[in-house]
N, C-alpha and C positions, 0 to 999 in steps of 0.2 A: 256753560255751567256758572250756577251765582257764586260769587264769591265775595266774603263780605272784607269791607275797605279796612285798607290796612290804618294803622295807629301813626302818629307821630313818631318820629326816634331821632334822637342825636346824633349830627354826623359829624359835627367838627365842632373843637375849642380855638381859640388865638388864646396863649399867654405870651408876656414880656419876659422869656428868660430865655438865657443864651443855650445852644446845643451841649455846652461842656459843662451846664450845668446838672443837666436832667442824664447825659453819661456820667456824670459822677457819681449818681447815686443810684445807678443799674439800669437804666431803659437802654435801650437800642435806638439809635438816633439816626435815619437816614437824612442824607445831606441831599438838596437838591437846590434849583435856582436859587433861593431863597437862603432862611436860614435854618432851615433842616427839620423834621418832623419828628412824631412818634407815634407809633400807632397801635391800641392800647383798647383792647377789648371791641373791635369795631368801630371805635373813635377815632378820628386822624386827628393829633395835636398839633398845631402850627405854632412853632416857635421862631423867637426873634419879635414879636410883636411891639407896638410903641405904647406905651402904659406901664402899669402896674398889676402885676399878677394875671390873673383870665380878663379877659378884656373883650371878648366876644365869643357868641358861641354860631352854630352855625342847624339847624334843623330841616328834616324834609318832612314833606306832607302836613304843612302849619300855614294859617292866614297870617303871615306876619311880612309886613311891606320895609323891612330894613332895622325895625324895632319892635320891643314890648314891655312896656309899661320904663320906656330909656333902658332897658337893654338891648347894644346893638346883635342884631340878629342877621348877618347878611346870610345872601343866600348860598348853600353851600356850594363848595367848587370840584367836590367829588361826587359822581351821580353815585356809586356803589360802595357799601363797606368795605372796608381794608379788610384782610385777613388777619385771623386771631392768629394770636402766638403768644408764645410766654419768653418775658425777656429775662435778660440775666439777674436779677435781682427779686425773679422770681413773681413777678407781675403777671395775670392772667385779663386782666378786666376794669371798668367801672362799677363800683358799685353805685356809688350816690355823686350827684352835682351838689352843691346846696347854693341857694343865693339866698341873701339876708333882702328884707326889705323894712321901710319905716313905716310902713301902710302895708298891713295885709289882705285887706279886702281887695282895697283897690290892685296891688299887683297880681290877685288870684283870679280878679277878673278881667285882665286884661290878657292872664294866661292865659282866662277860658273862651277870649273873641276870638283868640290866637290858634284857638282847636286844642288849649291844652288843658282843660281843666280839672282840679286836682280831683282827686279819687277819693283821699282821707282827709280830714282835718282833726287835728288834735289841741287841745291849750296845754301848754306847757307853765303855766305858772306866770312866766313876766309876758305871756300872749301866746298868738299859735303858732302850730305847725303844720304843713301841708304837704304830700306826697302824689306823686303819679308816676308811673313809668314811661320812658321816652326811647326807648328800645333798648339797645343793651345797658341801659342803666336807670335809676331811678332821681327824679327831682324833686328834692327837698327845698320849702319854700320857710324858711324861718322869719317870725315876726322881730325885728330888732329898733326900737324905738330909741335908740339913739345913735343911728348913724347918721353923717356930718351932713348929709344930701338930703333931698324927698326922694332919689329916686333909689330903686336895688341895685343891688352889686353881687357879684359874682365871689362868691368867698373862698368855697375852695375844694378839694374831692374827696373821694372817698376810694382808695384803689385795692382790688383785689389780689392778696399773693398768695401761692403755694403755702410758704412756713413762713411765721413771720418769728420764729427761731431762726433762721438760716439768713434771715432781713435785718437781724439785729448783729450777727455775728460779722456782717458785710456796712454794715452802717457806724455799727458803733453808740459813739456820744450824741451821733445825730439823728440816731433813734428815742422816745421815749422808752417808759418801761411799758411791755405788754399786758394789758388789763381786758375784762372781759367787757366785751361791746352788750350797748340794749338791746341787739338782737341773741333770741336764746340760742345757744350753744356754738358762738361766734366770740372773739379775741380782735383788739385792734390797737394801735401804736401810732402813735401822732410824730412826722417828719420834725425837727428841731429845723428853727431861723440858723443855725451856725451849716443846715444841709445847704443852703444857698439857693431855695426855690422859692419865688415870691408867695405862688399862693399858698393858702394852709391847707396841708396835705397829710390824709392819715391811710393807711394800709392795714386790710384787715383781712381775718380770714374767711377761705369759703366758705358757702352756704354747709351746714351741715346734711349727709345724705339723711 
């Protein structure tokens, strides 16, 4: 029977933050050789990494030989998605990656030699933005013409919770205030630097039925 080929998706991040940081602020952290994980909508997060913030991501079903466009991209080290779960903080998902880049042509085509090429492009005023799905989540490709480097960075997520009333009352000060997200009839709240995660992290809710 034909069966038509499957899409790209995301199977793993590396960031640089410690396990007691990311229990702090509600995931469920399993500890193994290493320095312990989290697993987060079908995404396995590797934490402990050497960097700053997400530092690598990991993809299956991509032509990408260690890199793309200087993001490293090794190959991932889990053949199968983790199972979903919701953690204590009330986390069910990915919604969005986003990487910033200084060049967006150049890194939209180098997504698309990669097998990943975006779906949307939009101009945003100070340049574009670009989207595609990568399985259970989506990547966001924003044009940023003044970061330090030529190459993109990995900047930060976008994560799905149950209430983000019940995520505010658990957080606190190192929650923002709740305001309504661009997508319609969706709500989102950005993590505060004093939450102790390097990258920038916002929590929103689900898709509306």
């Amino acid at each position: 029977m034909w069966q038509a080929p499957r899409e790209p998706e995301l199977a793993e991040l590396a960031i640089a933050d410690a396990s007691e940081s990311w229990r702090a602020v509600g995931f469920e952290v399993h500890e193994d050789n290493e320095d312990g994980h989290v697993d987060l909508g079908g995404v396995r997060i590797r934490l402990g990494a050497k960097g700053q913030g997400i530092v690598s991501w990991s993809l299956r079903r991509v032509n990408a030989m260690g890199s793309i466009d200087g993001l490293p991209t090794p190959v991932p080290r889990v053949l199968n998605p983790p199972p979903f779960k919701t953690h204590p903080n009330g986390a069910t998902g990915l919604d969005h990656v986003v990487l910033m880049t200084p060049d967006f042509d150049r890194t939209a085509e180098a997504l698309k030699r990669a097998g990943l090429p975006l779906k949307r492009t939009q101009d945003i005023g100070r340049g574009k933005q670009g989207f595609r799905r990568v399985g259970p989540a989506i990547l966001e490709l924003v044009h940023n013409p003044k970061l330090a480097g030529d190459e993109p960075e990995f900047w930060g997520l976008v994560i799905v919770v149950i209430s983000l009333e019940q995520l505010a009352e658990q957080l606190g000060e190192n929650l923002s205030e709740i305001r309504s997200a661009v997508q319609p009839g969706r709500r989102i709240a950005t993590l505060r630097p004093s939450a102790g995660l390097s990258p920038a992290i916002a929590f929103m809710s689900p898709e509306p039925p």
